[in-house]
KEKE-3310 file (N, C-alpha, C; in steps of 0.2 Angstrom, whole numbers, plus 5000, padded with zeros to 4 digits):
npx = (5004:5002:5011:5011:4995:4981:4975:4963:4959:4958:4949:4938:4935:4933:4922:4912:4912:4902:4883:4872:4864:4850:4841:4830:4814:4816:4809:4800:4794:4775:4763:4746:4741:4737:4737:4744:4759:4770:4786:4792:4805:4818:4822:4822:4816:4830:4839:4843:4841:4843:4856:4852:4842:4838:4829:4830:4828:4831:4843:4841:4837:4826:4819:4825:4831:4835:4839:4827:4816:4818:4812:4810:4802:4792:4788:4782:4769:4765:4770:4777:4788:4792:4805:4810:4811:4815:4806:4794:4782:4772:4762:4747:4751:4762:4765:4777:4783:4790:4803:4819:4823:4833:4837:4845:4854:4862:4869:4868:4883:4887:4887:4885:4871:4864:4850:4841:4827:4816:4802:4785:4773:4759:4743:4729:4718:4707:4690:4690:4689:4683:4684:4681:4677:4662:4653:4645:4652:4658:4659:4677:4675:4677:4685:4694:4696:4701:4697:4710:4705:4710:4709:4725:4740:4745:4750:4751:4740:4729:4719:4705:4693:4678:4681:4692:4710:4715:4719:4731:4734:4736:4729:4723:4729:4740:4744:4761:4759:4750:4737:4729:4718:4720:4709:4709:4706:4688:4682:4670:4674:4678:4667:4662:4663:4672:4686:4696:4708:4713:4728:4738:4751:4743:4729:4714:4705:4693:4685:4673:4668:4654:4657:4651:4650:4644:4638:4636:4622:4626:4628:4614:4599:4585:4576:4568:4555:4559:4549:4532:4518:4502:4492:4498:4503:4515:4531:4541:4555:4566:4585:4599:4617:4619:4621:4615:4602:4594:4583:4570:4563:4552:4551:4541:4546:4554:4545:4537:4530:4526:4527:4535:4542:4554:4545:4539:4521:4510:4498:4489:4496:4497:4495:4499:4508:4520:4536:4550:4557:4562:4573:4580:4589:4591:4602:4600:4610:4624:4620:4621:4615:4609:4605:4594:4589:4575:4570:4553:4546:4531:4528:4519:4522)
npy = (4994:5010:5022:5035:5039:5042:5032:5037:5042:5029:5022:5029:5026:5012:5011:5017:5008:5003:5007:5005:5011:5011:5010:5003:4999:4989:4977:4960:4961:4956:4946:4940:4927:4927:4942:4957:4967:4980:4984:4999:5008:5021:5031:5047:5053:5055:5069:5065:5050:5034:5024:5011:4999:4985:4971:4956:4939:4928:4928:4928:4934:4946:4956:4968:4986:4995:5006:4998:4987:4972:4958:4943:4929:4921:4931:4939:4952:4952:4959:4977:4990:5004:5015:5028:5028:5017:5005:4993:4982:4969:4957:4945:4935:4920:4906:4902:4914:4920:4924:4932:4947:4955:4974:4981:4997:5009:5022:5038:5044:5040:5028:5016:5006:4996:4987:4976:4965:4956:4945:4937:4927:4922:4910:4916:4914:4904:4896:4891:4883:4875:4859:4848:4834:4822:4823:4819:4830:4830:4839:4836:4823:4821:4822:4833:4838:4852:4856:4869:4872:4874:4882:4886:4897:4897:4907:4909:4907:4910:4907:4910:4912:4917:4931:4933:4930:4914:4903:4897:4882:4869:4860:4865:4863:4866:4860:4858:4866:4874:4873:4863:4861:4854:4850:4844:4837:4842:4858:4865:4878:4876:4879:4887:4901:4898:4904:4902:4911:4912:4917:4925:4937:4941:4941:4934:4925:4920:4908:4899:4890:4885:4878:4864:4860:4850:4851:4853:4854:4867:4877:4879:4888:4896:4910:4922:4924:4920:4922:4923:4930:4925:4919:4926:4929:4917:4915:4904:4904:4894:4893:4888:4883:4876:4866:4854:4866:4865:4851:4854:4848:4848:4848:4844:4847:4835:4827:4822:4835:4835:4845:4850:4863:4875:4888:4888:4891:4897:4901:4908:4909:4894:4889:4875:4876:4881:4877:4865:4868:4862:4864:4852:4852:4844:4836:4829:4827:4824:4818:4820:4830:4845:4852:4863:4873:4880:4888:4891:4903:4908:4924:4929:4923)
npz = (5000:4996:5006:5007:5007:5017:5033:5035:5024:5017:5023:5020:5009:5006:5014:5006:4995:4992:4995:5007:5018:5025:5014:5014:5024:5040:5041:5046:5031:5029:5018:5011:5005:4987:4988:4989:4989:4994:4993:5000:4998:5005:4997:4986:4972:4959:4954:4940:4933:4939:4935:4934:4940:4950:4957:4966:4972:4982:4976:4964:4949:4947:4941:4931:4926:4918:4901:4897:4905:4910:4914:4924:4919:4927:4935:4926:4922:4936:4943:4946:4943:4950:4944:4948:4961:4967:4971:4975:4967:4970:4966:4968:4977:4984:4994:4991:4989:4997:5005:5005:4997:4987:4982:4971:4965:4955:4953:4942:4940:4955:4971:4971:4976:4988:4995:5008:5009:5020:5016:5020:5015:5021:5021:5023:5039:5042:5045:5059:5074:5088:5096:5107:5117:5117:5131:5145:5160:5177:5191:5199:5194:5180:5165:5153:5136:5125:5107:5097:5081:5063:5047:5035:5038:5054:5065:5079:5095:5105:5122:5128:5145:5149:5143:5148:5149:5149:5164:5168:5178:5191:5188:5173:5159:5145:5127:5119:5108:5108:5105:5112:5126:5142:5152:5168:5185:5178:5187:5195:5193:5180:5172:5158:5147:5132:5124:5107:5100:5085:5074:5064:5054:5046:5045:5058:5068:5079:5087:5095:5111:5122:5140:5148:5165:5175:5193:5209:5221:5230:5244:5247:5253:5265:5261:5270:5282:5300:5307:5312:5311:5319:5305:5297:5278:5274:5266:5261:5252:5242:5239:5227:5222:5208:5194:5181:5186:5200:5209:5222:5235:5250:5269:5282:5301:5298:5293:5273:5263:5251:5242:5229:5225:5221:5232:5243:5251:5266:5269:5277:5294:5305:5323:5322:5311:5315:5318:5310:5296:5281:5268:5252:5242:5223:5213:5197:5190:5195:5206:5218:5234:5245:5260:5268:5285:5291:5306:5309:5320:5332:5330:5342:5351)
capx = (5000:5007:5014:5006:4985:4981:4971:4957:4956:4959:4943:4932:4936:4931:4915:4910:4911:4894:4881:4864:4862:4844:4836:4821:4813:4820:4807:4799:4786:4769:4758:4742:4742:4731:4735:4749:4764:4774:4793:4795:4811:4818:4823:4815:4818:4834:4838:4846:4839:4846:4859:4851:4836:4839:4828:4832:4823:4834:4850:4839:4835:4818:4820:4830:4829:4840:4834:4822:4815:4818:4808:4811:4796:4789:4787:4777:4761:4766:4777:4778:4792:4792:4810:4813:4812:4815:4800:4794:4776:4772:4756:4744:4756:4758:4769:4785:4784:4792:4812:4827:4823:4841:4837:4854:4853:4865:4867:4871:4891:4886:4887:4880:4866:4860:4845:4838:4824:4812:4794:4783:4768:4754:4737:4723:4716:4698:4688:4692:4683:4685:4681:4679:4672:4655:4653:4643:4655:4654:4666:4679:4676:4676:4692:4691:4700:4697:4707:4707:4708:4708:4715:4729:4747:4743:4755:4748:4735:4727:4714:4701:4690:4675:4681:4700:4716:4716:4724:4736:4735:4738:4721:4724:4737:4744:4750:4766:4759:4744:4732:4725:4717:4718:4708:4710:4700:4684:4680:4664:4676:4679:4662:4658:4664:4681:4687:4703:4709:4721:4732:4746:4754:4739:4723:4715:4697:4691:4681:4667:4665:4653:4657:4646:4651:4638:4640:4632:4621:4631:4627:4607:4599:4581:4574:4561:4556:4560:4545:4528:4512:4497:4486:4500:4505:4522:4533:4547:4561:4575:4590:4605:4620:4619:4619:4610:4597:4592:4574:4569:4559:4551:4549:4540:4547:4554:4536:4540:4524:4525:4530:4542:4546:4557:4544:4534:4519:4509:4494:4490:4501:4492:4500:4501:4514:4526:4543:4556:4556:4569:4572:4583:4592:4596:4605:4599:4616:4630:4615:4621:4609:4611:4598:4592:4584:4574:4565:4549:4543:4528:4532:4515:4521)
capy = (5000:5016:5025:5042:5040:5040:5027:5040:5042:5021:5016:5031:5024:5006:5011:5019:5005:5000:5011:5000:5015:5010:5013:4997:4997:4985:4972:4959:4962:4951:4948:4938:4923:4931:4950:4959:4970:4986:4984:5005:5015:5028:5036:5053:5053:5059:5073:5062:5046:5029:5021:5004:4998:4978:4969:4950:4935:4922:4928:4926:4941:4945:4962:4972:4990:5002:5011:4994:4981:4962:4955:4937:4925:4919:4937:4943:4955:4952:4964:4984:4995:5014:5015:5033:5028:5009:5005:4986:4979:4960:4954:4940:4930:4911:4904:4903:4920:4922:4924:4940:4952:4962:4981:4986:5005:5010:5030:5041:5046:5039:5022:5009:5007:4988:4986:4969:4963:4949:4945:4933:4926:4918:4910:4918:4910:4901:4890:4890:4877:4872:4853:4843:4825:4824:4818:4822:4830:4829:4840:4832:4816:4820:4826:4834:4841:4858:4856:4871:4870:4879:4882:4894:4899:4898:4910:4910:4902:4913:4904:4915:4910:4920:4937:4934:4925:4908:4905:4891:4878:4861:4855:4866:4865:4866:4855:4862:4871:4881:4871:4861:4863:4848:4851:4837:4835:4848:4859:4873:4884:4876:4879:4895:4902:4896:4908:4901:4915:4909:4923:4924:4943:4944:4937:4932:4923:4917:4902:4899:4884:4884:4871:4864:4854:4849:4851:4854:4858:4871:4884:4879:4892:4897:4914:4918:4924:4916:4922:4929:4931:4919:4921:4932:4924:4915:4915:4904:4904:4888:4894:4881:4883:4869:4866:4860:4868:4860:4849:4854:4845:4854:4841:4849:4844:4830:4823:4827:4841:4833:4852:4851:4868:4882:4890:4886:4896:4895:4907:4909:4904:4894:4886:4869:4877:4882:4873:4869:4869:4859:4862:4848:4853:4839:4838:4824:4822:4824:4812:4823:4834:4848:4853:4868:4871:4885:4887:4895:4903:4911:4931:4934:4919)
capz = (5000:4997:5011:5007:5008:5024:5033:5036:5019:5015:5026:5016:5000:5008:5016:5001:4986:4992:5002:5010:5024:5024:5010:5015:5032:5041:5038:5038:5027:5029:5015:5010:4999:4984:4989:4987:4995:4990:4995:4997:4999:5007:4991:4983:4965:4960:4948:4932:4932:4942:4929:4934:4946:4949:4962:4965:4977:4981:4971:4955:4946:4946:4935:4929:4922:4913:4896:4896:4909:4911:4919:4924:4916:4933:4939:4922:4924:4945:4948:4947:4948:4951:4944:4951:4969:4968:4976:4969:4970:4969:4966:4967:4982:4985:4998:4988:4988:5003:5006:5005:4992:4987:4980:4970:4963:4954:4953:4937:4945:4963:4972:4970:4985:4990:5000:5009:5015:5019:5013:5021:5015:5024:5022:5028:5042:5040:5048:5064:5078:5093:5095:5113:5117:5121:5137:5152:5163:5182:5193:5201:5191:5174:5164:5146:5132:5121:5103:5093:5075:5058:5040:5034:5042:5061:5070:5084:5098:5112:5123:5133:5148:5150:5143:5154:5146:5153:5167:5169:5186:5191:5184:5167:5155:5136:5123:5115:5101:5114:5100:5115:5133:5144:5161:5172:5183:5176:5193:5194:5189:5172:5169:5154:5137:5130:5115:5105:5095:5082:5072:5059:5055:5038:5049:5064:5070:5085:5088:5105:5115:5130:5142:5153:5168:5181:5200:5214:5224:5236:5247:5250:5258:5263:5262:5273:5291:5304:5313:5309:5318:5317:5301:5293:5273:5275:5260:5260:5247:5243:5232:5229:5216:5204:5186:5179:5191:5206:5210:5228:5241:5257:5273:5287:5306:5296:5287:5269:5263:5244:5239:5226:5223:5226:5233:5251:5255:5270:5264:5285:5298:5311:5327:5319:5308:5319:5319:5306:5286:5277:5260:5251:5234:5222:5207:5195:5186:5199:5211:5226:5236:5251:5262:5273:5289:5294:5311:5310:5326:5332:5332:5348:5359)
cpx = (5004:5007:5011:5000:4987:4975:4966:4954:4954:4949:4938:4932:4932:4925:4912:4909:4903:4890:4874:4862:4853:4838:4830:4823:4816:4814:4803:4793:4781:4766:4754:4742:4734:4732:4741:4754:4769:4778:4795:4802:4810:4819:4822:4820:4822:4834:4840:4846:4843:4848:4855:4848:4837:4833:4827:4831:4828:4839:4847:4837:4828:4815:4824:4829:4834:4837:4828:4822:4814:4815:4809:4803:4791:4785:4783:4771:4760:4769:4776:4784:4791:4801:4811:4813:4815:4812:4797:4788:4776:4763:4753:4752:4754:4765:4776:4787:4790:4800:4815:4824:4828:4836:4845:4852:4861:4864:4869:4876:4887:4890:4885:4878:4863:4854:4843:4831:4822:4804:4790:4776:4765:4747:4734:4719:4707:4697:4689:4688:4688:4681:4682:4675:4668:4655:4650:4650:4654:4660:4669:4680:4676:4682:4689:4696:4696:4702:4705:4709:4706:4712:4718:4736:4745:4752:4753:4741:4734:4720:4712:4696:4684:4674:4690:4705:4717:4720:4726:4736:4738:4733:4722:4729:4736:4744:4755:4766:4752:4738:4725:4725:4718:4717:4707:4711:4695:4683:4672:4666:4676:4672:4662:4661:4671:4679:4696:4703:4717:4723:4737:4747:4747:4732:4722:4704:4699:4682:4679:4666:4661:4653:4653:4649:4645:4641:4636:4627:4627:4625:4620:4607:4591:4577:4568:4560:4556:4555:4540:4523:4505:4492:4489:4502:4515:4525:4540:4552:4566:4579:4597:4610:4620:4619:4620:4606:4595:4584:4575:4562:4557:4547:4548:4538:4547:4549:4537:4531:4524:4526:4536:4544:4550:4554:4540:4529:4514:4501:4490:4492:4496:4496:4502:4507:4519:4533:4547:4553:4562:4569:4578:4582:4594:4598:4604:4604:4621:4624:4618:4615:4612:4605:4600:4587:4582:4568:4559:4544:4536:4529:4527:4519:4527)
cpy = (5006:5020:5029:5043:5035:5037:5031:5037:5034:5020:5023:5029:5018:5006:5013:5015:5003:5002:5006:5008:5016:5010:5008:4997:4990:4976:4966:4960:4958:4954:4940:4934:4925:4938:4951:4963:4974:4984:4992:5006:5021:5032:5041:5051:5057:5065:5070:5054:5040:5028:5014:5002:4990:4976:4958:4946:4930:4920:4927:4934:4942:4952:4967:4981:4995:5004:5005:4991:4975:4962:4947:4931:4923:4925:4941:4945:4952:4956:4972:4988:5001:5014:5024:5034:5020:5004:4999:4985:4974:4958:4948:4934:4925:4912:4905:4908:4923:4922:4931:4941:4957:4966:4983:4989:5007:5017:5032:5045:5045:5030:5018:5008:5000:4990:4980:4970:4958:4949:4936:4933:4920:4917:4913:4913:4909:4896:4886:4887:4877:4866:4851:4838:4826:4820:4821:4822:4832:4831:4835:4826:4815:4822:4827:4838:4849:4859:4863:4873:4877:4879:4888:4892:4900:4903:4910:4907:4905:4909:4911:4911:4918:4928:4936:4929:4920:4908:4897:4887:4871:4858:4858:4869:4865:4863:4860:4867:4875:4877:4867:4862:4856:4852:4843:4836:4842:4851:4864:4878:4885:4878:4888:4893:4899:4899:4904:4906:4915:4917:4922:4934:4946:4945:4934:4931:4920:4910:4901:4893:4886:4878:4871:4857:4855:4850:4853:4850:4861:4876:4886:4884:4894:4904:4912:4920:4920:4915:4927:4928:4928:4924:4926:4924:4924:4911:4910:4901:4898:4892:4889:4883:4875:4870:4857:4859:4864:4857:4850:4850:4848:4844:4851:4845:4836:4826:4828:4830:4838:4838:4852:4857:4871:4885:4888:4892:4892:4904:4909:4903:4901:4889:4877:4870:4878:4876:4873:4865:4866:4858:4857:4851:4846:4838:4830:4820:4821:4818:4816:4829:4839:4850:4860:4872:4879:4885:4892:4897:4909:4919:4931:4929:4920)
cpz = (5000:5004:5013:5006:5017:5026:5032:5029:5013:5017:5023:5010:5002:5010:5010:4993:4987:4999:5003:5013:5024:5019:5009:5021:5035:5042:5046:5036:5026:5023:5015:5007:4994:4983:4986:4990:4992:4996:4995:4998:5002:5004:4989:4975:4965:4951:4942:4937:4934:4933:4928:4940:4946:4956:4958:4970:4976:4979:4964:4955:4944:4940:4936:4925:4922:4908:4893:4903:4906:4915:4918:4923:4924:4936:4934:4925:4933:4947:4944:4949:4947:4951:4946:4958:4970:4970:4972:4973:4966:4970:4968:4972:4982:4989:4997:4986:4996:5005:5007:4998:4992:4980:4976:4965:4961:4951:4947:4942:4954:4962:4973:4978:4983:4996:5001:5013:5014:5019:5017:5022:5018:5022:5025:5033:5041:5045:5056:5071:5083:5094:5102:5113:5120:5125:5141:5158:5171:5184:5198:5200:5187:5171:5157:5143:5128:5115:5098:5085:5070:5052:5042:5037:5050:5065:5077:5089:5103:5115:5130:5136:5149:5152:5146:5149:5152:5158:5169:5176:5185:5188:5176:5164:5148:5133:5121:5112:5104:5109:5106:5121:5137:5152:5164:5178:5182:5185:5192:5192:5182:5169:5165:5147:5136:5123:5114:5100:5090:5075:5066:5058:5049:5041:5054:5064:5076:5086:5097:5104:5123:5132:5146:5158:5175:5188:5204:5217:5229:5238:5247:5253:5258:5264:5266:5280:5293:5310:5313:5316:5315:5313:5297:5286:5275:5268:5260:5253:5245:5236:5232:5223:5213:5197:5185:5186:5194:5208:5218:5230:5248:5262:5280:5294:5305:5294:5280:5266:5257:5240:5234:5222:5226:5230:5240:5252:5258:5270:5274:5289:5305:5316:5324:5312:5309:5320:5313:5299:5286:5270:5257:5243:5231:5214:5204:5193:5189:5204:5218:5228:5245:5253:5267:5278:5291:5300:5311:5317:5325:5336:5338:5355:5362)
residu = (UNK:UNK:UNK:UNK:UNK:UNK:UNK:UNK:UNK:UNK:UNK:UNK:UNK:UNK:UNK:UNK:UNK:UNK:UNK:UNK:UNK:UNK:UNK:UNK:UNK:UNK:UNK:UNK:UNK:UNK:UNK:UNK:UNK:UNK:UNK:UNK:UNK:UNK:UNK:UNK:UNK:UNK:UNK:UNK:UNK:UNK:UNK:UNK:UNK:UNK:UNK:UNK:UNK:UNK:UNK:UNK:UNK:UNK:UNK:UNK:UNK:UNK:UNK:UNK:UNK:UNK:UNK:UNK:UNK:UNK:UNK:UNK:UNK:UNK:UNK:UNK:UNK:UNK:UNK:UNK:UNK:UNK:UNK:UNK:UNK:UNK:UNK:UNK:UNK:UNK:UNK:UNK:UNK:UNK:UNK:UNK:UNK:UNK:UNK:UNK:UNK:UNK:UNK:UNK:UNK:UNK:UNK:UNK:UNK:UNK:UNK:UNK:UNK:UNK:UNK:UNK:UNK:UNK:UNK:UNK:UNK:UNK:UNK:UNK:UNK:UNK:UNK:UNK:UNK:UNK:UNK:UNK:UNK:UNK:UNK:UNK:UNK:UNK:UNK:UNK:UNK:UNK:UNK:UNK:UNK:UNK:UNK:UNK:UNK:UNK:UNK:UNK:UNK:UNK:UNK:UNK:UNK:UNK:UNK:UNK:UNK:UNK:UNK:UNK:UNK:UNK:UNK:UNK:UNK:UNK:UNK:UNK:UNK:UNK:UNK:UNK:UNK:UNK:UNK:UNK:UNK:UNK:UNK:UNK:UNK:UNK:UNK:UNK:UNK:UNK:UNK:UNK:UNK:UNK:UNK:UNK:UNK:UNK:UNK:UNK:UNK:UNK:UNK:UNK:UNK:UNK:UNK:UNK:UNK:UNK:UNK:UNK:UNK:UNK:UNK:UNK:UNK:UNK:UNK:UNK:UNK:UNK:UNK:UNK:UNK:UNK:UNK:UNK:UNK:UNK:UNK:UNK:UNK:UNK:UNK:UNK:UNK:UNK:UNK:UNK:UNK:UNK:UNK:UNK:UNK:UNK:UNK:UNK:UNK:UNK:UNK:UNK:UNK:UNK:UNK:UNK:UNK:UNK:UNK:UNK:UNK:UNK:UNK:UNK:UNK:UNK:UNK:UNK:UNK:UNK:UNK:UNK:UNK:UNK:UNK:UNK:UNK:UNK:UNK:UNK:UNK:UNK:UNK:UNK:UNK:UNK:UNK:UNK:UNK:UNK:UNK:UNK:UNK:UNK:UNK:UNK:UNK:UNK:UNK:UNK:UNK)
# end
């Protein structure tokens, strides 16, 4: 190397045979299989015309333009360039559209300017389900799956419980790919909506499952005074958590009254009435039942 150019001046000659300094966002660029996708520049059109606009997929030349365009057979009536910014449109997409796109611009007295980027196309997503085994499930006894499917490019798998992003326990967990729930065993809680919401960077659907698990009864209880006055109307109430809904039974001072409602009325109370209510909740499909007891006293005595 000669003696006399100094480094300064060595490493501006070297950065200099070839400029990138952005001239494509940094990428990567989604499109749609079917649509389409403008690669633009940072470029403004310069005043005396690029010597040469090249853009190339894969190290193959996809077109070329100086005082004509090439354009490479595959890429016919699919591609658009705006040769005074370098800005390339691609149409009608299919999967194998998808890799590094090189930009090289070569200036009228400038230097040649390279750009990269990456393109990637996806299916739209369609069709989207959520599928479970049909089974009567019974908490605490029953275990179940939730798988959720769909066409397209899936990027992504979100699952939602009743409005809230699922929340992960000992009882509910993932497979690898978030495609499937597995609760094991089903509780009360599992019981509502399940949304799977599948995604990619183009499109996105969400698919509803209600679940139903059965349980109960819990937390009988019977409205209702506990204490009227003779000849007044006595109204009492049984409520029970259950699904599905609860069959009641009314026994009175343990003789059952043959009453199988919710409700108990007593249209005037008269001392023969006096003492205790028991309403019993019972769940057909879990076969269990709860009960409760309410003392009715006479409010004058």
């Amino acid at each position: 190397m000669d003696k006399g150019i100094p480094w300064a001046t060595v490493m501006i000659l070297l950065s200099d045979v070839c400029a990138g300094d952005n001239i494509l966002p940094p990428g990567p660029l989604s499109g749609a299989v079917g649509g389409r996708v403008k690669f633009t520049t940072s470029l403004s059109p310069p005043e005396i015309p690029f010597l040469s606009v090249s853009w190339s997929f894969k190290s193959v030349n996809i077109i070329t333009s100086t005082s004509t365009n090439i354009t490479e057979p595959g890429h016919t009536n699919r591609i658009s360039l705006d040769r005074a910014t370098g800005s390339l449109e691609l149409r009608n997409l299919v999967p194998e559209d998808s890799g590094e796109y090189t930009l090289t611009i070569i200036p009228d007295g400038g230097l040649q300017r390279i750009g990269r980027i990456t393109l990637n196309v996806y299916v739209p997503i369609t069709g989207a389900t959520i599928h479970s085994p049909a089974a009567v499930l019974i908490e605490n006894q029953s275990s179940t799956s939730l798988t959720c499917e769909a066409s397209g490019s899936i990027s992504t798998i979100e699952w939602i419980k009743d409005g809230r992003f699922l929340h992960l326990s000992d009882s509910v967990s993932l497979s690898m790919d978030n495609s499937t729930v597995f609760i094991r065993p089903v509780h009360s809680s599992s019981h509502g909506t399940y949304q799977c919401r599948i995604s990619n960077p183009v499109s996105s659907l969400t698919a509803v499952l209600i679940l139903t698990v059965n349980y109960g009864p819990y937390n009988t209880s019977i409205i209702g005074p506990s204490a009227a006055s003779p000849g007044q109307k006595v109204t009492l109430q049984c409520t029970a958590v259950s699904v599905p809904p609860a069959n009641f039974s009314w026994a009175f001072n343990g003789t059952d009254t043959h009453v199988n409602t919710p409700m108990f009325v007593l249209e005037k109370l008269e001392s023969k009435s006096i003492g205790n209510y028991t309403c019993t909740a019972r769940n057909m499909v879990t076969k269990k039942e709860d009960s409760a007891v309410l003392d009715l006293r006479d409010k004058c005595a």
